[in-house]
N, C-alpha and C positions, 0 to 999 in steps of 0.2 A: 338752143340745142337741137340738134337734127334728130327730129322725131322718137325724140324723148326728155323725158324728164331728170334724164342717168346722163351727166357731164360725160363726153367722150374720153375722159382721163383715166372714168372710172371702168365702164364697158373694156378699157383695153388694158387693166391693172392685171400683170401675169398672176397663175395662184400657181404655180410650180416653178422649182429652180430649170429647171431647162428652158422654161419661157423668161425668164428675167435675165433681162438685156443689159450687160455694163457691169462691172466692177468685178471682173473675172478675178481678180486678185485674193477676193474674198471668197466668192462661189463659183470659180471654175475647177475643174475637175482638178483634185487633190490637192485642193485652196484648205486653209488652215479653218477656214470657218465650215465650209464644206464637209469637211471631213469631219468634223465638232456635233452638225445634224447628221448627217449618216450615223455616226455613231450610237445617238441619241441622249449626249449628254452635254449640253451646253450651258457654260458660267453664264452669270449673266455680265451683261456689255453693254457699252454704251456705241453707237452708231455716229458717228459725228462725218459732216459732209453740206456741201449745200441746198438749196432745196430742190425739190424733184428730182434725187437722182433714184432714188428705191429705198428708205428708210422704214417708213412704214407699208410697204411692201412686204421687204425682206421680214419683217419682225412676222406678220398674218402666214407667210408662205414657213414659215418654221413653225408655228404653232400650229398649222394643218398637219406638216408634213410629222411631226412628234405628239402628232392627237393631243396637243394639250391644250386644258382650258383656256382660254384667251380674254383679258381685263386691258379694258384702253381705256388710257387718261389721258386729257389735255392739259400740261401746266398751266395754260392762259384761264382755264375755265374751273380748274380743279382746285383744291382745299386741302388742309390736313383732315381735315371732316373724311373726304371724299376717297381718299387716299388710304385711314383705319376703314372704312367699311367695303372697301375692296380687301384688303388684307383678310377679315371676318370674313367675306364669300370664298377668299383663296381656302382660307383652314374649314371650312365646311367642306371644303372638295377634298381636300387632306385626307379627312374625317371617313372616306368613302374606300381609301386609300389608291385613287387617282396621283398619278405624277405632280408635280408643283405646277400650278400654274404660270404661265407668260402673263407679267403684266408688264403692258407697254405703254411708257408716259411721252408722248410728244413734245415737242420742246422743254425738253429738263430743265435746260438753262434759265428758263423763266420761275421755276420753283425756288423761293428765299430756303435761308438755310433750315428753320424749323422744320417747312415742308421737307428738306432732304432728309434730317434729322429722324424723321418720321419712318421713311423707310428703311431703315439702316438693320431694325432687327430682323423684319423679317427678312429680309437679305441673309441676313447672318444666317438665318435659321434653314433658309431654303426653301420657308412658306410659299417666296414665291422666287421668278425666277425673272430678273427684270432688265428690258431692254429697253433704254432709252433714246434719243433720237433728240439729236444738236445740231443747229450750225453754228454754234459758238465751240471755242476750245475747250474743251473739258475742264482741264486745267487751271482755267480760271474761274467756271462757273460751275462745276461739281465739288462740292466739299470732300475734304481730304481723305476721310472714314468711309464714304459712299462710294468714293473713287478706287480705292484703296482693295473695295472686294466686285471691281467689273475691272474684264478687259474693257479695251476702246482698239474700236474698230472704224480706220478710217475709208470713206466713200469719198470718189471722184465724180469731178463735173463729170457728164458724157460726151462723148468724143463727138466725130461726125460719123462715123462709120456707123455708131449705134443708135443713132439718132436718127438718122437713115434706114433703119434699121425699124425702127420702131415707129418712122412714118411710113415705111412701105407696108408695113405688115397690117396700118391700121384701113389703109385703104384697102386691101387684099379683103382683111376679116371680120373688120366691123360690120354686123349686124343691117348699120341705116348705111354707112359708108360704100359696102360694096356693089349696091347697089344703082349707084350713082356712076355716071361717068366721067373719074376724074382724072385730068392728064396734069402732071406736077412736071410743067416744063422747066422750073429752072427753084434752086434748092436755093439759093445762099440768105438770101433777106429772113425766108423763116428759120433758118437754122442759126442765123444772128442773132435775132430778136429771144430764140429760146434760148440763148445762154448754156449749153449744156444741162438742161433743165427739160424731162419730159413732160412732163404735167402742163407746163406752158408748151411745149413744143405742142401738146394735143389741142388744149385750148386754140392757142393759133389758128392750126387745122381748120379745127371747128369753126371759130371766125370768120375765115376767111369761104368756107365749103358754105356755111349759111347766108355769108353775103353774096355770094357769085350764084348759088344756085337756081335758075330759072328752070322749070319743065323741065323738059328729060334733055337739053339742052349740053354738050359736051363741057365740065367745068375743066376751064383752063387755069392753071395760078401758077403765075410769073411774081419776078422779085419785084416789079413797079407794083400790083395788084396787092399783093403782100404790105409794105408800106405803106400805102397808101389807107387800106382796112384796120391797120393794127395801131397807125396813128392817129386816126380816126377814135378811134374807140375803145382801146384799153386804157384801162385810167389813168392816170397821171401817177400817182403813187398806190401801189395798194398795200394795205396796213397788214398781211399777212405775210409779206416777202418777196410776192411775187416780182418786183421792181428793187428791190434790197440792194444787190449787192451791184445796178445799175447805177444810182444815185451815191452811195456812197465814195464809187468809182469819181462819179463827175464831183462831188464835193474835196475828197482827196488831189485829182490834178490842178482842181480850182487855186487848192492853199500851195501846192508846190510851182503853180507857175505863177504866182504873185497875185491872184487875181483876187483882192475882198469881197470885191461885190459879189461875185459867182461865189467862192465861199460860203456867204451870208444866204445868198438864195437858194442854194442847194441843204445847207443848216435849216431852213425855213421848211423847205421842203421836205425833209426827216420829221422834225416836228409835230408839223400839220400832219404830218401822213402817220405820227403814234411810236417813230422809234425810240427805240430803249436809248435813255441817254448816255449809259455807260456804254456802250456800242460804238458811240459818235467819239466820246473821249478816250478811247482806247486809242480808236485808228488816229485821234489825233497825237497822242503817247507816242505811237511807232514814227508819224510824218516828223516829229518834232528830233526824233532819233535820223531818219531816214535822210531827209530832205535837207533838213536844216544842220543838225551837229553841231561840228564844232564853230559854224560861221556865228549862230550866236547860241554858246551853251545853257543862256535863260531861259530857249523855247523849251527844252525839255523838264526844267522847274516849274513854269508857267501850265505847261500840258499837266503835268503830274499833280500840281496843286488843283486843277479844273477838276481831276477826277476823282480827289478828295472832299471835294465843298460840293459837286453835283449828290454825291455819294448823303454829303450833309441836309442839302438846303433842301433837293426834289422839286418838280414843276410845279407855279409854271416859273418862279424863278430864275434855274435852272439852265434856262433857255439866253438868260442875261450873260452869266460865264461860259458857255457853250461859243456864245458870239462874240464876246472880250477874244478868247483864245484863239477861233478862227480867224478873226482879222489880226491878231499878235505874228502868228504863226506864217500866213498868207504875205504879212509885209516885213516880215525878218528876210536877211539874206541868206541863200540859200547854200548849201555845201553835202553832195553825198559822199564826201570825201572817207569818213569814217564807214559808211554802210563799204566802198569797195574795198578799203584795208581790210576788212574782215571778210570780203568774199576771196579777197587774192590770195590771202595768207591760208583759208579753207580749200582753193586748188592748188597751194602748192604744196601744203599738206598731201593732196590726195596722189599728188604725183613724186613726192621725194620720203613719204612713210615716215616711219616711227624713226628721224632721227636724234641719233644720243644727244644729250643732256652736256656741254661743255663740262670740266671737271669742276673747272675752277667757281660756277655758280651754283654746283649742286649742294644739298643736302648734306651736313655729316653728325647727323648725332652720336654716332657711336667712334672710338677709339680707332676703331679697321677701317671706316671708310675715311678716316682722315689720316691715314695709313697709305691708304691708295690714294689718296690724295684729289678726297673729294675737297674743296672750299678752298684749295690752295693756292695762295698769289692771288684772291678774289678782292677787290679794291673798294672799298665800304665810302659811297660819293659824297659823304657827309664830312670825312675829313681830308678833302681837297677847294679848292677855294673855288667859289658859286657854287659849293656841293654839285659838284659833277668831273671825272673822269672817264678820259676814252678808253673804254673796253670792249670786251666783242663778246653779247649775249645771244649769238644765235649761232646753231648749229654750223661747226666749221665749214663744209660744205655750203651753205648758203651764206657766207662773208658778204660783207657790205650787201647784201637783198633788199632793196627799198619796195614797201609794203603800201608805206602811206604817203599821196602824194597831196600834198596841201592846195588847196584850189586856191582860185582869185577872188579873193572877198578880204575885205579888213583885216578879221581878226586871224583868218589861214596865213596872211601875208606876214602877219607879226608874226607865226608857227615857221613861219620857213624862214625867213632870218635869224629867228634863235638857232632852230637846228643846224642852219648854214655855216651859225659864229660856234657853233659849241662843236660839231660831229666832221665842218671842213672836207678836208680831201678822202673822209671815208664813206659819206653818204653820198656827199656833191651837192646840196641842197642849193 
């Protein structure tokens, strides 16, 4: 660290909304959260986003800017112990009659359900006022009752423009930084390597400013200099995130373009480096939907049983069905056939609206709508021979619309001749 002991992530951590860089959506002027502090009455939320964009940022710059008491917890580090006896400090400040305090838990998603459990009354009560901070979906890792009484407020990567942004201003005003003479000829390799991620975009900086720096000597950092420092010496994986969402990227294109062995070694490398295995088996849940489909529909049995028995068994086990499934998955054949059925059919949604309901499929429970003649002439496929008849279930306007296009793999090819013998001169299959 350049001439100190304070990581340059921290020296350049804004403490007011006008200094906080990125996710105007949230805190730009008469942003829905924005306007939530000005006011001075804020629900509590949950922050969900990936790392280093302003999570725990945003949370310190609200409890400044609402004078409120401030309680941070770590899920990795924290207890239900830890958790009542912040509560106990929150209702002493009560006691004074002080506003509720902000307690702010760091990785929520890492607290089991008891721990959530735990904060659920005072939530309720108002004791405190709590803001949490994920990169997992809420959704899946905040329990329903916890959930139930916080927004969720979502943060974005950062762009380049603010990225940019927040490396110019560090060399302008840091402290040891400006001191220094530095010419940042060429931007792309560090602003790759941070990911939309400030805290690594600083880090880097810093990296690369401490290796280059000789005497009072002009520092130059080009994208080969960059590379070359960062490959050097940033870890291989590190166990807090900082590499997260790199590695899972190359273990995901590993299992969609066939490849086991890159699979396996990138699984290997989650692992060793500490990630959550239900993490590993989700994203293999969605590839098994995504990538695979309908070419063989047991990846998605296979993935879903993984994340039942991982759920079961726990490391280092674990690690045994993590591997079965990755190579299941990596050497199935492949089909996004169903992922674009459902993107085509959501644009053409967005472009032909809300149309009507054909008569003859709809609804009639009542006397009047079978009057008008909802369900009428509607042809029940069950009493036609191979239960099936030609009918027309989609909005008259989009007649014969073909949605889903069966790819070239085994079982798509058996899909497109049934379709072909059953649907003929109305699909074309």
């Amino acid at each position: 660290m350049i001439g100190s002991n304070q990581p340059l992530a921290d020296r350049m951590r804004p403490s007011g909304l006008d200094e906080f860089v990125g996710q105007d959506h949230l805190v730009g002027e008469k942003s829905i959260l924005r306007s939530s502090i000005e006011n001075g009455n804020i629900p509590s939320f949950i922050l969900w986003g990936p790392p280093g964009v302003g999570k725990t940022t945003l949370a310190r710059i609200i409890a400044g800017k609402l004078k409120r008491p401030f309680f941070q917890l770590s899920a990795v580090h924290s207890g239900v112990k830890d958790v009542r006896e912040t509560v106990e400090k929150a209702k002493k400040q009560q006691f004074f009659n002080n506003p509720a305090p902000i307690l702010f838990i760091d990785e929520i998603h890492r607290f089991n359900k008891s721990q959530q459990d735990s904060l659920l009354d005072s939530v309720e009560k108002g004791i405190v006022t709590l803001i949490g901070a994920t990169t997992e979906n809420p959704s899946f890792e905040v329990i329903a009752p916890l959930l139930s009484r916080c927004q969720v407020y979502i943060l974005k990567s950062l762009d380049k423009e603010s990225l940019l942004k927040i490396l110019d201003k560090a060399i302008k005003t840091d402290v040891y930084l400006n001191k220094l003479n530095i010419n940042i000829k060429e931007t792309a390799a560090v602003l790759r390597f941070s990911g939309g991620d400030a805290r690594k975009l600083m880090n880097i900086l810093e990296l690369v400013v401490s290796s280059l720096a000789t005497g009072n000597k002009q520092i130059e950092i080009t994208d080969q200099k960059v590379i070359d420092i960062v490959q050097e010496k940033i870890a291989l994986y590190d166990k807090n995130g900082e590499q997260h969402y790199d590695i899972i990227s190359a273990f995901i294109k590993s299992m969609r373009g066939s490849d086991p062995n890159a699979a396996v070694y990138w699984l290997a490398r989650m692992i060793d480096g500490g990630e959550d295995p239900k993490f590993i088996a989700r994203r293999m849940l969605i590839l098994a939907s995504e990538d695979i489909g309908l070419a063989n529909p047991n990846a998605l049995l296979l993935a879903n049983a993984c994340f039942d028995a991982i759920n079961k068994i726990g490391w280092p086990e674990a690690r045994i069905i993590l591997s079965e499934t990755a190579i299941y998955l990596a050497t199935s054949p492949k089909s996004n056939a169903a992922y674009q059925a459902v993107e085509n059919a959501l644009e053409l949604v967005k472009r032909t609206g809300d149309l009507p309901v054909p008569l003859h499929i709809r609804n009639a429970p009542t006397t009047l709508m079978k009057e008008l003649g909802y369900g009428e002439d509607y042809k029940y496929a069950h009493d036609y021979r191979d239960n099936f008849i030609q009918d027309e279930f989609l909005p008259e306007t989009l007649h014969n619309k073909i949605l889903y296009e069966p790819q070239d793999n085994k079982r798509e090819s058996e899909i497109r001749q049934q379709l072909a013998r059953l649907w003929k001169e109305k699909y074309k299959y």
